[in-house]
C-alpha positions as CSV (number, residue, x, y, z in Angstrom):
1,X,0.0,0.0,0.0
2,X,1.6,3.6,-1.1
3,X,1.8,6.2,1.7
4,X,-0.5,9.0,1.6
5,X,0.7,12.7,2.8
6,X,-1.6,13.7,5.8
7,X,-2.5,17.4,5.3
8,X,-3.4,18.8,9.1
9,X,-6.3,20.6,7.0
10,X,-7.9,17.7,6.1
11,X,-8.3,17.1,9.6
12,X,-10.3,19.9,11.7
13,X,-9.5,20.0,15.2
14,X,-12.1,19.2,18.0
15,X,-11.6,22.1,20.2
16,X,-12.3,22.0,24.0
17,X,-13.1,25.5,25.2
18,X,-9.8,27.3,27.2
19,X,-8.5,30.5,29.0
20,X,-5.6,31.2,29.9
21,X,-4.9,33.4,32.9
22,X,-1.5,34.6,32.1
23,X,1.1,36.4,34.3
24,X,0.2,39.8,35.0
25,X,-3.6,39.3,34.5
26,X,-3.8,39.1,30.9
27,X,-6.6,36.5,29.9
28,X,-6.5,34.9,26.4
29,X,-9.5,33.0,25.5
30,X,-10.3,30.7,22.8
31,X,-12.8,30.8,19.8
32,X,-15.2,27.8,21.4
33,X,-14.8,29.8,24.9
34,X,-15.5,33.2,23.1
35,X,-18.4,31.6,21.5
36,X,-20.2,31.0,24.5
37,X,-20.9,34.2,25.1
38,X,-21.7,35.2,21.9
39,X,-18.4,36.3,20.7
40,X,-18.7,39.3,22.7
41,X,-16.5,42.1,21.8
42,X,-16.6,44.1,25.3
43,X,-17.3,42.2,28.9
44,X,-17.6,42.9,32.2
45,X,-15.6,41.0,35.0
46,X,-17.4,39.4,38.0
47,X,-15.6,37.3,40.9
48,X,-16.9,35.0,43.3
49,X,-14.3,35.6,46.2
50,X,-16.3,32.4,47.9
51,X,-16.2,30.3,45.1
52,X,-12.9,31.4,43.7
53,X,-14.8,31.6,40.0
54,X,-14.2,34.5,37.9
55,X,-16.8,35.5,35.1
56,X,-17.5,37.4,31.7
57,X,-20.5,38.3,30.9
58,X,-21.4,40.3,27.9
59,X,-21.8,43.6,28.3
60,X,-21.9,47.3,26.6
61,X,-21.2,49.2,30.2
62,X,-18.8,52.3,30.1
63,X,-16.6,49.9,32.4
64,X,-16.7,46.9,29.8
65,X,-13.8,45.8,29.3
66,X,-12.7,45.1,25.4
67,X,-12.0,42.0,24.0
68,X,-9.5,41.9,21.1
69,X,-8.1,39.6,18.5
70,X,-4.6,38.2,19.7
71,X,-3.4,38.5,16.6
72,X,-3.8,39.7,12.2
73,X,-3.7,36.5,11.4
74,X,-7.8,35.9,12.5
75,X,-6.7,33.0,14.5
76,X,-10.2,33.0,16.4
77,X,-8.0,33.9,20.1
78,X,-8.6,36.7,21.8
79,X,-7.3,38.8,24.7
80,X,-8.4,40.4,27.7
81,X,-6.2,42.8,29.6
82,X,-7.3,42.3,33.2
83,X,-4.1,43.0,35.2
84,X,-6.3,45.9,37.8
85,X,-9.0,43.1,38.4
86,X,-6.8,40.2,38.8
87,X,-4.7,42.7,41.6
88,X,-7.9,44.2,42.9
89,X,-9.5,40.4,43.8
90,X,-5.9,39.1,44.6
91,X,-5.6,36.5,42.1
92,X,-2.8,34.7,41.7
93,X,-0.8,35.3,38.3
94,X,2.7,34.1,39.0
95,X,2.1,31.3,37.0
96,X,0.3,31.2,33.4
97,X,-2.6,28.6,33.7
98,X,-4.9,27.6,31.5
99,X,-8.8,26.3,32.3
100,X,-11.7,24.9,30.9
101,X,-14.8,27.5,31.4
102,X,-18.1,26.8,30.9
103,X,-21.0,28.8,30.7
104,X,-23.8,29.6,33.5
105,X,-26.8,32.4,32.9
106,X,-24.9,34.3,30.1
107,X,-21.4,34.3,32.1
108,X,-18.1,32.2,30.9
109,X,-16.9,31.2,34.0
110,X,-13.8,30.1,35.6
111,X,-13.1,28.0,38.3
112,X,-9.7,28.9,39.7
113,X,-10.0,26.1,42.5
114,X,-11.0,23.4,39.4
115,X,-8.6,21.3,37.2
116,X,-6.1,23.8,35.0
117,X,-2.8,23.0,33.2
118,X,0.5,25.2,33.6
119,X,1.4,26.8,30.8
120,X,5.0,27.7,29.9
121,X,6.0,29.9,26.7
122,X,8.8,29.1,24.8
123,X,10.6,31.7,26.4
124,X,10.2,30.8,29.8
125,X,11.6,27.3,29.0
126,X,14.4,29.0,27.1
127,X,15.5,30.7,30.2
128,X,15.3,27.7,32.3
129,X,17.3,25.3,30.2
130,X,19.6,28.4,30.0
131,X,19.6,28.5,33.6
132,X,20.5,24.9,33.6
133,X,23.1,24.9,31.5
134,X,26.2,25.1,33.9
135,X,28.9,26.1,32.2
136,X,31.8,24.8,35.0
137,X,29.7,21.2,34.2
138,X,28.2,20.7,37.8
């Protein structure tokens, strides 16, 4: 039997809605997340200090905040600068961190105290293999 080139087009990707809280309170959410609320292009930010969930609803308020395409290239992402909320409600950005929302009464919600995945940029494992690499060899 020949081999056959596998295109990634011909394949579309199932994708699981995500957001990311990154460090410094920026927020990066993905097309199926974005979609449950509508594709909103301006939000307002709601926390649960109890709960520990934080959540978007849509919204056209003076304090909305704007949601904007991460990048030209239409990838479907976009990106929520947050940093005042995330220091205001004391949430921890040390560490990127990426969730699974869902969405309750309008809202995509976050559940900081459910399952999430680190997140680490290339550059940040740049610097640590860097930081690895003794040059004396211990």
């Amino acid at each position: 039997m020949p081999f056959e080139v596998f295109d990634k087009r011909m394949a579309p990707l199932a994708k699981a809605p995500s957001v990311t809280v990154q460090k410094r309170g920026i927020f990066s959410i993905n097309k199926t997340a974005h979609k449950l609320i509508g594709e909103a292009e301006t939000v307002e930010l709601l926390f649960d200090k109890d709960e520990q969930i934080i959540a978007m609803r849509p919204s056209s308020e003076p304090h909305a905040y704007t949601l904007r395409p991460q990048s030209e290239r239409n990838t479907g992402q976009a990106i929520l600068s947050a940093t005042a909320f995330t220091q205001y409600f004391d949430i921890d950005t040390k560490m990127s961190r990426r969730y699974t929302p869902y969405e309750q009464d309008g809202m995509l919600c976050i559940d900081l105290k459910g399952p999430s995945v680190e997140v680490r940029g290339n550059r940040a494992k740049r610097e640590e293999s860097d930081d690895s690499d003794d040059p004396d060899g211990m």
